[in-house]
C-alpha positions as CSV (number, residue, x, y, z in Angstrom):
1,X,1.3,-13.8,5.8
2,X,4.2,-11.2,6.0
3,X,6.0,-10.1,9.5
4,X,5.1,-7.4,11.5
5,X,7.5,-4.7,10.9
6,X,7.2,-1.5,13.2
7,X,8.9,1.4,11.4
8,X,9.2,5.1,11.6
9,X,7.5,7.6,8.7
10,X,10.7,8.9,8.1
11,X,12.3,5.4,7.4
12,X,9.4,4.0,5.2
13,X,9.9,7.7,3.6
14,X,13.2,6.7,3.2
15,X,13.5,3.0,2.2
16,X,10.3,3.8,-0.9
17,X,12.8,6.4,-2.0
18,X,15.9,4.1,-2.1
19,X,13.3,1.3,-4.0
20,X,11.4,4.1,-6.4
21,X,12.8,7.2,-6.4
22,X,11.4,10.4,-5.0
23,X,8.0,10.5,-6.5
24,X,5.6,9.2,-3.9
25,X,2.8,8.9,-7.0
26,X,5.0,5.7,-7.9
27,X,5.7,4.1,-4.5
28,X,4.2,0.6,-4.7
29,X,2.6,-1.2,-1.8
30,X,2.0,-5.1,-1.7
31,X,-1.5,-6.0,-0.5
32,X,-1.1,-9.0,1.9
33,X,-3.6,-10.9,1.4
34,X,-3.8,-11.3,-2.6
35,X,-0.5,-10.1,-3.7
36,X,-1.5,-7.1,-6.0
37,X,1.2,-4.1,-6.2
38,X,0.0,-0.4,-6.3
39,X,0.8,2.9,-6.1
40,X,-1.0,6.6,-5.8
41,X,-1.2,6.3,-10.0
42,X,-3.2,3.2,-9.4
43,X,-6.1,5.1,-7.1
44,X,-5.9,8.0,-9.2
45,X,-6.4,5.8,-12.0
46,X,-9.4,4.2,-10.1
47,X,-11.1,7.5,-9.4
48,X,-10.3,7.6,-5.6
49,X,-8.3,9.6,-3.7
50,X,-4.1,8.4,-4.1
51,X,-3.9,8.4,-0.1
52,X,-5.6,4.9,0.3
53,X,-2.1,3.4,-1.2
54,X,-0.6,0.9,1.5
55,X,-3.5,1.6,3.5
56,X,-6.2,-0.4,1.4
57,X,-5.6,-2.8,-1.4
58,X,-6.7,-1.5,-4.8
59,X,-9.5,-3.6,-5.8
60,X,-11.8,-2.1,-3.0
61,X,-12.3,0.7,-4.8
62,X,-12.3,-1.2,-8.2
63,X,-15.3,-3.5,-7.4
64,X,-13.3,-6.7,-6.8
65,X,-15.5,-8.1,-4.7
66,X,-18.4,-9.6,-6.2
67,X,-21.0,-9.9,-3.2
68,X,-23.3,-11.3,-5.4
69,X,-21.3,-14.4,-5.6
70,X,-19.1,-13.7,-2.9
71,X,-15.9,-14.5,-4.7
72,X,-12.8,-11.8,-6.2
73,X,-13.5,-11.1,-9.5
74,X,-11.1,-8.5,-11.7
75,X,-8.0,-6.9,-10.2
76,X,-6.9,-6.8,-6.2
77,X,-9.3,-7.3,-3.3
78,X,-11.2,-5.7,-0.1
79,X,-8.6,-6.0,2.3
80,X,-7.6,-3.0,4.4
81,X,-4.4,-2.1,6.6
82,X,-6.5,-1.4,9.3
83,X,-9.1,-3.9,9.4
84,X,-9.4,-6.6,11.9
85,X,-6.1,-8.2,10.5
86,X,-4.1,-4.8,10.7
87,X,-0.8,-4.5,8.8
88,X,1.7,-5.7,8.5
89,X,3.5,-3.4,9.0
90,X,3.1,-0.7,11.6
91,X,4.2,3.0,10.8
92,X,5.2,5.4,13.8
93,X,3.8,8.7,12.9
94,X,5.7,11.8,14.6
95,X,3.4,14.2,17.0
96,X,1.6,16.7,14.5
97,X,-0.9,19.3,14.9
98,X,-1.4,18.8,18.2
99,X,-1.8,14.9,18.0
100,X,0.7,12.7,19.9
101,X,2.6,10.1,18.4
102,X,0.4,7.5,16.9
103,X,1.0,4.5,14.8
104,X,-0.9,3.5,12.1
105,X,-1.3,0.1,10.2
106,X,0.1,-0.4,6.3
107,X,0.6,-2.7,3.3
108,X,4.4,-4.0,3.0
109,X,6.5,-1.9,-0.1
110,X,6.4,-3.6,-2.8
111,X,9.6,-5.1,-4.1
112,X,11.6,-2.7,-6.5
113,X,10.9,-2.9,-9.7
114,X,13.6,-4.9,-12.1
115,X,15.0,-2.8,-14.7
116,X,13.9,-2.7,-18.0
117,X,16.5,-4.6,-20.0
118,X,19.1,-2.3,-22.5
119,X,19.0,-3.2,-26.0
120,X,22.1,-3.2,-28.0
């Protein structure tokens, strides 16, 4: 199971810009419990909103639990940030809108991705 890690916004902000660049549609997350990388294309992709990334792994909203036989089946699985094994890690969100400072629980970044090799 990864660390807790207590962060701000602005320096998760900052580190998945440093590891993906400045579209937040390809920041990638790492769900904790079965490993699977996703980013806001990936929700999209599974017909749900793109502000579930590091929040909830991908395969709730893809079906990957099979209650029938209470196993994963396809891609991902149900886990959520904020269940009742929150995190990892734990994002300090500034005062907004008349709400205080808060924190709320997310996914681990993923790991940058590796270069796609040059031909020559």
């Amino acid at each position: 199971m990864d660390a807790h890690r207590k962060l701000t916004y602005a320096q998760l902000c900052t580190e998945a810009e440093e590891r993906f660049g400045a579209d937040a549609m390809t920041w990638a997350f790492r769900c904790p419990h079965c490993g699977d990388v996703a980013s806001a294309n990936d929700f999209i992709a599974a017909n749900t909103s793109p502000n579930f990334v590091g929040l909830v792994c991908v395969g709730r909203h893809l079906g990957a639990l099979d209650r029938n036989v209470k196993k994963y089946t396809g891609r991902g699985c149900d886990w959520s940030a904020g269940g009742l094994i929150r995190g990892p890690w734990e994002v300090v969100m500034p005062p907004r809108d008349g709400l205080p400072e808060r924190s709320v629980w997310s996914f681990p970044l993923a790991d940058a991705p590796v270069p796609a090799e040059v031909s020559a």
